[in-house]
C-alpha positions as CSV (number, residue, x, y, z in Angstrom):
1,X,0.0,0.0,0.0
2,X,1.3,3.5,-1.1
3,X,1.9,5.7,1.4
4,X,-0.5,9.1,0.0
5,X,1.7,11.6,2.4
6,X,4.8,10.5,1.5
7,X,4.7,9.4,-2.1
8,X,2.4,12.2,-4.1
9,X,2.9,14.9,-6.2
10,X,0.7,18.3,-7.3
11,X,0.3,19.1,-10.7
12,X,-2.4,21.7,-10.8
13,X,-4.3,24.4,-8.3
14,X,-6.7,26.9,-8.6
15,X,-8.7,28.9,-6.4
16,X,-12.3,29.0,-6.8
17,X,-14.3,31.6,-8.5
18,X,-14.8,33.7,-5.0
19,X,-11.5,33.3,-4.0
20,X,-12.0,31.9,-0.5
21,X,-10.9,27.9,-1.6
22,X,-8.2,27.0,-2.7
23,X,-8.2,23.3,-4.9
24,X,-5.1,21.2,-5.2
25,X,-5.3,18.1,-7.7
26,X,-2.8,15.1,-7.3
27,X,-1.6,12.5,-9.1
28,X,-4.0,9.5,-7.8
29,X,-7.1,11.3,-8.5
30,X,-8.2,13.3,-5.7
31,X,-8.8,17.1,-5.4
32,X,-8.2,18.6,-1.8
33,X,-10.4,21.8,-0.7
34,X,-8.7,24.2,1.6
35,X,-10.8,27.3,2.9
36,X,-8.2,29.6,2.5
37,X,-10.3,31.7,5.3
38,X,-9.6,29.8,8.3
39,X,-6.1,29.5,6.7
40,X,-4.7,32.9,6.6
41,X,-7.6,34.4,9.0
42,X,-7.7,31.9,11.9
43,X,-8.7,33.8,14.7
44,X,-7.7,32.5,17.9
45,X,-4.7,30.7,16.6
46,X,-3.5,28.6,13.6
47,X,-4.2,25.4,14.9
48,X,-2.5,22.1,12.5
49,X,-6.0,20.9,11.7
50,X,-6.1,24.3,10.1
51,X,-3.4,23.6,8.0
52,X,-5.3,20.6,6.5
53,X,-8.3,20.3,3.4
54,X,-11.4,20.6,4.5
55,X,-12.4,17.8,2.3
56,X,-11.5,15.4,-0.5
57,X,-13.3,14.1,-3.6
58,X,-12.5,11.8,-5.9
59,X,-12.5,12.5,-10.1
60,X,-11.2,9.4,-11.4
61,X,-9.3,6.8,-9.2
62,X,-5.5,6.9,-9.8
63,X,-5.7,8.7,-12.6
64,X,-3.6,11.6,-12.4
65,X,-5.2,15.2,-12.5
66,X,-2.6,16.9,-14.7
67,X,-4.4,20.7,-14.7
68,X,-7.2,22.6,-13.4
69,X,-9.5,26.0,-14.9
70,X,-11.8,27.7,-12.5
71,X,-14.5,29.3,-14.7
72,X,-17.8,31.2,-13.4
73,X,-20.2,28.5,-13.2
74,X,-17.3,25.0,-13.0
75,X,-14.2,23.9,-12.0
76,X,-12.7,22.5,-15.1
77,X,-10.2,19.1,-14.8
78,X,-7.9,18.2,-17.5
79,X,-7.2,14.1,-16.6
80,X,-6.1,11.7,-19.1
81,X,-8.2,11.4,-21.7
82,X,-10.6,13.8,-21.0
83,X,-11.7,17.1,-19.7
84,X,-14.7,17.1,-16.5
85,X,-16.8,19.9,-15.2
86,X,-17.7,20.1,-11.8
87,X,-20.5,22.7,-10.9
88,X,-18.8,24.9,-8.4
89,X,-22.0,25.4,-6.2
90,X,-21.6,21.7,-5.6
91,X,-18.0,21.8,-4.4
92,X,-18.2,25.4,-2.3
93,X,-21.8,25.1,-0.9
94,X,-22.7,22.1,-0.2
95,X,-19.4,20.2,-0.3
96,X,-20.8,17.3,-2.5
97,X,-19.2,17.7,-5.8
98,X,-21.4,16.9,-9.0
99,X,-20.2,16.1,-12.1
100,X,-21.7,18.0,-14.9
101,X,-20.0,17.5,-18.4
102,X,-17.3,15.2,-19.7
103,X,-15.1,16.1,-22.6
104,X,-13.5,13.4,-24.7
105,X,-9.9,14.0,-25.8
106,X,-9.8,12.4,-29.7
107,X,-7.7,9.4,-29.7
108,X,-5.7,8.2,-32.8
109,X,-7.3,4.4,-33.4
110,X,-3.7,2.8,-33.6
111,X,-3.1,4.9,-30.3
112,X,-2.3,2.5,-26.9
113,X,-2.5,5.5,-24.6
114,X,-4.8,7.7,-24.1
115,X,-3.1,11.5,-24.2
116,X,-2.6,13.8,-21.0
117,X,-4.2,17.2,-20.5
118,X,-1.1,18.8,-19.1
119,X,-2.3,22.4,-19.7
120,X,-5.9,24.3,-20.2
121,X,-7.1,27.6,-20.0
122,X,-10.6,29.0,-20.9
123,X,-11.2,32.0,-23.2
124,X,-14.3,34.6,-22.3
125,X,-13.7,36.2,-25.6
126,X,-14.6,32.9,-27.5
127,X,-16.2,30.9,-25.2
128,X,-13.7,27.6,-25.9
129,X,-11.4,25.6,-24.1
130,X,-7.8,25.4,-25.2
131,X,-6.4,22.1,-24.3
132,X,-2.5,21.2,-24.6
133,X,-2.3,17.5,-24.5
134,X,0.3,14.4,-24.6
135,X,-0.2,13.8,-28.4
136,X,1.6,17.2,-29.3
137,X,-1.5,18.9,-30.3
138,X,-4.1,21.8,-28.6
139,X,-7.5,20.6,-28.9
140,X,-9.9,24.0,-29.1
141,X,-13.4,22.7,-27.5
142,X,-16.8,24.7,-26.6
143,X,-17.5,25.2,-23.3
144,X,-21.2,25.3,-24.6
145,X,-21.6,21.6,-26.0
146,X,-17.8,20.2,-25.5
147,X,-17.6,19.8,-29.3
148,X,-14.2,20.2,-30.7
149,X,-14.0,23.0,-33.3
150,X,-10.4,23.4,-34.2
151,X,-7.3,21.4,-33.4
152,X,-3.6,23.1,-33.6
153,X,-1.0,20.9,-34.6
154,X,3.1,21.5,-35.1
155,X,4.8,20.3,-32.1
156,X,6.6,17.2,-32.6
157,X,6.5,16.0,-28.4
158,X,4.2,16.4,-25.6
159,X,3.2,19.9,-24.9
160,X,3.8,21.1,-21.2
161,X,2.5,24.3,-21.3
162,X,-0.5,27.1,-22.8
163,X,-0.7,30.3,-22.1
164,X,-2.8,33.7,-23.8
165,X,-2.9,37.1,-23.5
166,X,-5.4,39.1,-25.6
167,X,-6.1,36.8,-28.8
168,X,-2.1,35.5,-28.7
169,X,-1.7,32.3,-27.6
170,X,1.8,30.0,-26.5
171,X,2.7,26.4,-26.7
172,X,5.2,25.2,-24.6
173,X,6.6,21.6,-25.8
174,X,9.0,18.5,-25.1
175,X,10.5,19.1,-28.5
176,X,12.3,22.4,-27.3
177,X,10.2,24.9,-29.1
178,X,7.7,27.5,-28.1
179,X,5.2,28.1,-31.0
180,X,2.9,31.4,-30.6
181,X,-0.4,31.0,-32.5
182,X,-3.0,33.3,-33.8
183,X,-6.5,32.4,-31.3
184,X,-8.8,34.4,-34.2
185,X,-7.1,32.9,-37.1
186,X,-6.0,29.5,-35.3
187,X,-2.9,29.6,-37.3
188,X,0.9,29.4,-36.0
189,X,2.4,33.2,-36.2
190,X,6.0,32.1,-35.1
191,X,8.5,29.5,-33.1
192,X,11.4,30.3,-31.6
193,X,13.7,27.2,-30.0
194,X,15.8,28.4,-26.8
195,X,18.2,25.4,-26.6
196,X,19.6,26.9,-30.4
197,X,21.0,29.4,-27.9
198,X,24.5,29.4,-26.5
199,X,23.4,31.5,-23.8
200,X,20.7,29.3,-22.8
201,X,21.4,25.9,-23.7
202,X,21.6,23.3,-20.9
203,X,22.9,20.2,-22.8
204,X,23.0,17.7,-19.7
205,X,19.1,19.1,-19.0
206,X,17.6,18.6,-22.9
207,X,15.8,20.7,-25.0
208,X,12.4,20.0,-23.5
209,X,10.3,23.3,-22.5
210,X,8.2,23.4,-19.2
211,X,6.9,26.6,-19.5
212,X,5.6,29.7,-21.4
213,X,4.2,33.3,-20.4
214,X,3.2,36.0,-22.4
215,X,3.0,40.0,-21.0
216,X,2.1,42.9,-24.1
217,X,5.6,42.7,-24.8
218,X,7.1,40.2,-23.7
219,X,7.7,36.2,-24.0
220,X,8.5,34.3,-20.8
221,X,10.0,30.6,-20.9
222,X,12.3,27.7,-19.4
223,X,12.8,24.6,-18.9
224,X,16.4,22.3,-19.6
225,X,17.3,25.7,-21.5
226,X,17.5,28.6,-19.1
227,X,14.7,30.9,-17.9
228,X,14.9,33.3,-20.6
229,X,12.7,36.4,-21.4
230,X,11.9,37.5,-25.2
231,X,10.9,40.5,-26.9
232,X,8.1,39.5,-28.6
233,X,8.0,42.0,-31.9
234,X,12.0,41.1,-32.6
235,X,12.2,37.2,-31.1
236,X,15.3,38.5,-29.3
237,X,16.6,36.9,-25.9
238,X,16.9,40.1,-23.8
239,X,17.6,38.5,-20.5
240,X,19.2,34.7,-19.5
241,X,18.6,34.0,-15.7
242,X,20.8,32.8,-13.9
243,X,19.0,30.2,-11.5
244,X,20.1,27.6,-9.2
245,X,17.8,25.1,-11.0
246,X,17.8,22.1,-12.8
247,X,14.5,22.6,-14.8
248,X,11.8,25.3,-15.0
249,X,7.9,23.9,-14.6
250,X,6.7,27.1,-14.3
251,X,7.3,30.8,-15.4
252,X,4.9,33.5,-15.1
253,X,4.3,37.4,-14.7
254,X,3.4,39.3,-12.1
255,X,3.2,43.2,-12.1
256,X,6.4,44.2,-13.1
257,X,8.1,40.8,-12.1
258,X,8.7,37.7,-13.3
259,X,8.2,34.7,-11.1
260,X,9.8,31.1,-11.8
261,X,10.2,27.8,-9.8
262,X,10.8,23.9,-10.7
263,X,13.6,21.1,-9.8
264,X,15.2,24.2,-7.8
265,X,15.1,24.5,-3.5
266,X,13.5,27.8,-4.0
267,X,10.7,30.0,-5.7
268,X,11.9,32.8,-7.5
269,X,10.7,36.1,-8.0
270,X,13.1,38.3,-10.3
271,X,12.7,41.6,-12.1
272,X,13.4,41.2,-16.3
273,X,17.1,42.3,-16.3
274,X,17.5,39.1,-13.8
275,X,18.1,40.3,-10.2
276,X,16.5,38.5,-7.6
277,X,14.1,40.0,-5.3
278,X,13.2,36.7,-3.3
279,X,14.0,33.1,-2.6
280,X,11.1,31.5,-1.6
281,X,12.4,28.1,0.0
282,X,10.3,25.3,-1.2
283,X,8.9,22.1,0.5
284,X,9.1,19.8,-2.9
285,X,12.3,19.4,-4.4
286,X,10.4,20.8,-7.8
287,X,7.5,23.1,-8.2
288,X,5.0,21.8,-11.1
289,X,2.5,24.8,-9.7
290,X,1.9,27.9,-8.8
291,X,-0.7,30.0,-8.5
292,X,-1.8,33.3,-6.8
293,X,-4.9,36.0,-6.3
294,X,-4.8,39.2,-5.4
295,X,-8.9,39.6,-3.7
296,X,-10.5,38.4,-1.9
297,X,-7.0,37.3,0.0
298,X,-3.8,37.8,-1.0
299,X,-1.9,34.5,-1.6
300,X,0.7,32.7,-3.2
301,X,0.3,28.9,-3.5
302,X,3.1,26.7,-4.8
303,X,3.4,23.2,-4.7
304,X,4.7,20.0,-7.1
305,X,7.1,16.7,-6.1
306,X,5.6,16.3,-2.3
307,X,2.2,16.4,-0.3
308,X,3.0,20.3,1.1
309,X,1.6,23.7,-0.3
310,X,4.0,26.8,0.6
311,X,1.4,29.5,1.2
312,X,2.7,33.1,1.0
313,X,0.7,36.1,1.2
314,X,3.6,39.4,0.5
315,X,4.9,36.5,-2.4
316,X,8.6,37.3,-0.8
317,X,8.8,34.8,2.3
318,X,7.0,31.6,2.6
319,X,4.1,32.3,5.3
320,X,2.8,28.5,5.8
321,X,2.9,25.0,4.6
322,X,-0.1,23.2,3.9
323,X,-0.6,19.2,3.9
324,X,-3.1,17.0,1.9
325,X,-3.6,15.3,4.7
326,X,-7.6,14.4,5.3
């Protein structure tokens, strides 16, 4: 029998749509809740039992949750396979989750596996859901009926990573390359490969990409290559960081700063010429998420290889350590 507390590992979190939960999906299936209220508001005293999830619910038994999309109405899961929609009512109010919709990733007929959803997000603007999956292609869905209207292909390994900003989308891939598509036109605008680099390659890490941000200007990504931030009109590497890492999983912006963890001991958060503002020491010895929310509460959540969240609400010191422990 596994041990869950000592052998587990976080790929995705998200907080829900009022802010007050914070979700934290693992790789045998279950989602923890944590009311984020007790947490950083206890009262009296932060107590352990306050450190805990409230509850746990089960999607799919030992089947890894690989991401997670909060969305006004559902909490969106990206498994293997497939794509499930929880009404959020269900999950925040009366702590009973229901399943409302399940979204079938196309598989190949000669395929044995069964592709990963190791990335999602949700566009307003168009009302789909972006999906980057183990079979090197973004499958474009409708949140409306689940039907797939557009699938973006190019990469030639597993994509890590999506990210948009405006109708500008980025694909971050196993095959070293980050591809930046077109969302209105669905069509690839340009690809740039940071391990070409001398100034970013990593030879004994691979070419493999973990992660990819985009600001207005600006192109954010890492992974055996260097953290590395581009200009977006030119494609030119303005800044190589130099981290004590061995692997970026994630890389994203925040205000004017960049912030960037993975098979590192810390969290970092950098301005863009690459000076380090804070180390946030990390309980997993990589980060495979983090996410953070300005309102209702301020907070910081990072977590990956290990059954601890590092909660931290000024995002410069590492306030509390959450366990998934019922």
């Amino acid at each position: 029998m596994v041990d869950k507390l000592l052998y587990n590992t976080i790929l995705s979190q998200t907080f829900s749509p009022c802010g007050n939960y914070l979700l934290a999906g693992n790789t045998y299936g279950d989602v923890a809740v944590y009311d984020l209220q007790k947490i950083l508001s206890p009262g009296d005293g932060l107590t352990p039992s306050c450190r805990k999830a409230e509850y746990h619910f089960c999607v799919k038994q030992d089947v890894q949750i690989c991401s997670m999309v909060t969305i006004d109405k559902f909490l969106l899961i990206g498994m293997v396979g497939e794509i499930t929609g929880w009404d959020w009512k269900t999950i925040t109010a009366s702590k009973n989750p229901k399943l409302a919709f399940s979204i079938q990733i196309p598989t190949a007929k000669d395929a044995l596996e069964k592709p990963d959803v190791n990335s999602m997000l949700y566009c307003k603007t168009d009302g789909h859901i972006y999906a980057g999956c183990g079979d090197n292609k973004i499958y474009i869905f409708t949140l409306e009926d689940g039907k797939l209207v557009r699938t973006l292909e190019g990469h030639d390994d597993y994509i890590h990573s999506i990210h948009n900003i405006g109708s500008q989308l980025v694909s971050a891939s196993e095959d070293g390359s980050v591809r930046l598509w077109d969302m209105r036109q669905k069509i690839r605008t340009n690809t740039v490969q940071p391990y070409l680099s001398e100034k970013l390659v990593r030879p004994e890490l691979g070419k493999w990409i973990g992660a990819a941000s985009l600001s207005e200007d600006w192109l954010l990504c890492g992974g055996g290559p260097r953290l590395s931030l581009w200009h977006l009109r030119s494609l030119d590497v303005t800044t190589a960081f130099q981290l004590d890492d061995s692997g970026i999983h994630v890389a994203m912006f925040y205000d004017d700063r960049i912030m960037a963890g993975g098979a590192s001991p810390h969290f970092y958060n950098l301005n863009y010429t690459g000076d380090i503002y804070a180390q946030i020491p990390s309980s997993s010895t990589s980060i495979y998420s983090a996410v953070y929310q300005e309102t209702p509460l301020k907070v910081m959540c990072m977590a990956g290889s290990s059954s601890k969240i590092d909660l931290c609400t000024n995002f410069n010191y590492r306030d509390q350590i959450l366990t998934l422990a019922p």
